[in-house]
C-alpha positions as CSV (number, residue, x, y, z in Angstrom):
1,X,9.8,-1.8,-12.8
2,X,9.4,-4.9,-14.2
3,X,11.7,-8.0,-14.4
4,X,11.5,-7.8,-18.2
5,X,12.9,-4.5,-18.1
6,X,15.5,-4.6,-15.1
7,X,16.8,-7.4,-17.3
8,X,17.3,-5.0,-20.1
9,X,19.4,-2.3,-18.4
10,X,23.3,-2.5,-17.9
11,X,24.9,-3.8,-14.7
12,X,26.1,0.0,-14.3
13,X,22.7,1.3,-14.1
14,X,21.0,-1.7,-11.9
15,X,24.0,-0.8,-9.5
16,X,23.3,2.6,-9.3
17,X,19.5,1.4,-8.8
18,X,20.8,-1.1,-6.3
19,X,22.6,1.4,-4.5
20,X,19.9,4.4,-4.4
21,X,17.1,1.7,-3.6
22,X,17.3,2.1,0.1
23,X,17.1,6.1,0.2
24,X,14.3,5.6,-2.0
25,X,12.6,3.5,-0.3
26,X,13.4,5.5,3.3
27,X,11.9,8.7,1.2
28,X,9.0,7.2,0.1
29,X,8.2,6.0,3.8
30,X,8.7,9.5,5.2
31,X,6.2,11.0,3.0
32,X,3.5,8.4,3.3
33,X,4.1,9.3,7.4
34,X,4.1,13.3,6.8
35,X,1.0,12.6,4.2
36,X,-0.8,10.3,6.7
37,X,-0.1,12.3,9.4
38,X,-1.3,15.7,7.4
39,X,-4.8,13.7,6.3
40,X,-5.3,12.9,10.3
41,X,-4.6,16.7,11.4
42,X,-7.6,17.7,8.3
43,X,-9.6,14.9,9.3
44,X,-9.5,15.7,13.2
45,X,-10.4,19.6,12.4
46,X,-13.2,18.7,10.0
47,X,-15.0,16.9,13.0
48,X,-14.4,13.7,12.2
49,X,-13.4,10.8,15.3
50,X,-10.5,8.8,14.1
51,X,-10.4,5.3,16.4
52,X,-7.3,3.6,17.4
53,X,-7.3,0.2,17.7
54,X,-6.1,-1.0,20.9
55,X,-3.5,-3.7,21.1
56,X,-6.1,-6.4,21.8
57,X,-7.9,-5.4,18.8
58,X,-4.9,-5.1,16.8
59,X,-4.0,-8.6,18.0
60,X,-7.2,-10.2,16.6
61,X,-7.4,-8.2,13.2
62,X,-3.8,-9.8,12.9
63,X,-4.8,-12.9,13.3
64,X,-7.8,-13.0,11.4
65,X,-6.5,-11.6,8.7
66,X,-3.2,-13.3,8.7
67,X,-4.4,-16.6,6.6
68,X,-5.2,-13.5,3.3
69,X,-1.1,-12.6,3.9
70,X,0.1,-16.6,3.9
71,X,-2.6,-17.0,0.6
72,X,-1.0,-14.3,-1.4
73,X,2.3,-15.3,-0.4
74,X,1.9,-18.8,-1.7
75,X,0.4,-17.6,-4.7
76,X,3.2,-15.4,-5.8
77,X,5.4,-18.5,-4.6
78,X,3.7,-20.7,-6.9
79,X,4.6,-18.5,-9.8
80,X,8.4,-18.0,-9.3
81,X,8.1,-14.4,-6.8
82,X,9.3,-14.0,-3.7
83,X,5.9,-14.0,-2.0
84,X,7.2,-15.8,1.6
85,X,10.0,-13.6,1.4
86,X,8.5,-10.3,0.7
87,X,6.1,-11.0,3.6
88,X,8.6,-12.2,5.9
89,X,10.6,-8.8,5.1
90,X,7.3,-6.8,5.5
91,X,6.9,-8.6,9.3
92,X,10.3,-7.6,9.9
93,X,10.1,-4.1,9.1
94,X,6.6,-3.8,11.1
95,X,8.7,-4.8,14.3
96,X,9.6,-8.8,13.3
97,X,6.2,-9.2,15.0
98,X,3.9,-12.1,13.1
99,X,0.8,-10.5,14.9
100,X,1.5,-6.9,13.5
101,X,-1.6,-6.0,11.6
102,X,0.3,-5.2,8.0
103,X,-1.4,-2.6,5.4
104,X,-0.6,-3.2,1.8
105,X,-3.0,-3.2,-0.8
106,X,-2.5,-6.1,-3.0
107,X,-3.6,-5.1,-6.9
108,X,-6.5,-7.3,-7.9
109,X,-4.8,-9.3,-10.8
110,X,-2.1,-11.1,-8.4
């Protein structure tokens, strides 16, 4: 929802919002696992080789693509959104680790 129209609705019903946001977002995790987890199990007995990265790997992916994270965030900063904060929350959830490899798909007109 956008800001425009959060703005719109009573205080009762951004409360309930508020309130509901973190079942919501605690459902919305557990399917993207049980989803993710349902395309490996097809993917495996199709044939196909799925490669885990191993944590040097991971390590390095982090860091390389750490500077796209800190670009995006300054962007959204520079036009009044919580960028910083949103990936500070993000690095937090993935285990408050800065070289945590994060995937989010950012849409192309930020």
């Amino acid at each position: 929802m956008n800001l425009q129209t959060w703005n719109k609705l009573p205080p009762d019903i951004q409360k309930i919002f508020d309130e509901m946001s973190p079942w919501a977002q605690k459902l919305h995790y557990d399917l993207g696992n049980e989803a993710g987890a349902r395309a490996e199990s097809v993917s495996v007995k199709a044939g196909n080789v799925l490669n885990k990265l191993t944590p040097e790997e991971k390590a390095r992916w982090a860091k390389t693509t750490k500077p796209l994270g800190d670009t995006w965030a300054t962007n959204m900063d520079a036009k009044g959104l919580p960028g910083k904060a949103l990936l500070d929350e993000m690095y937090k959830i993935a285990g408050g680790h800065k070289d945590t490899v994060i995937e989010f798909t950012v849409p192309p007109f930020f």
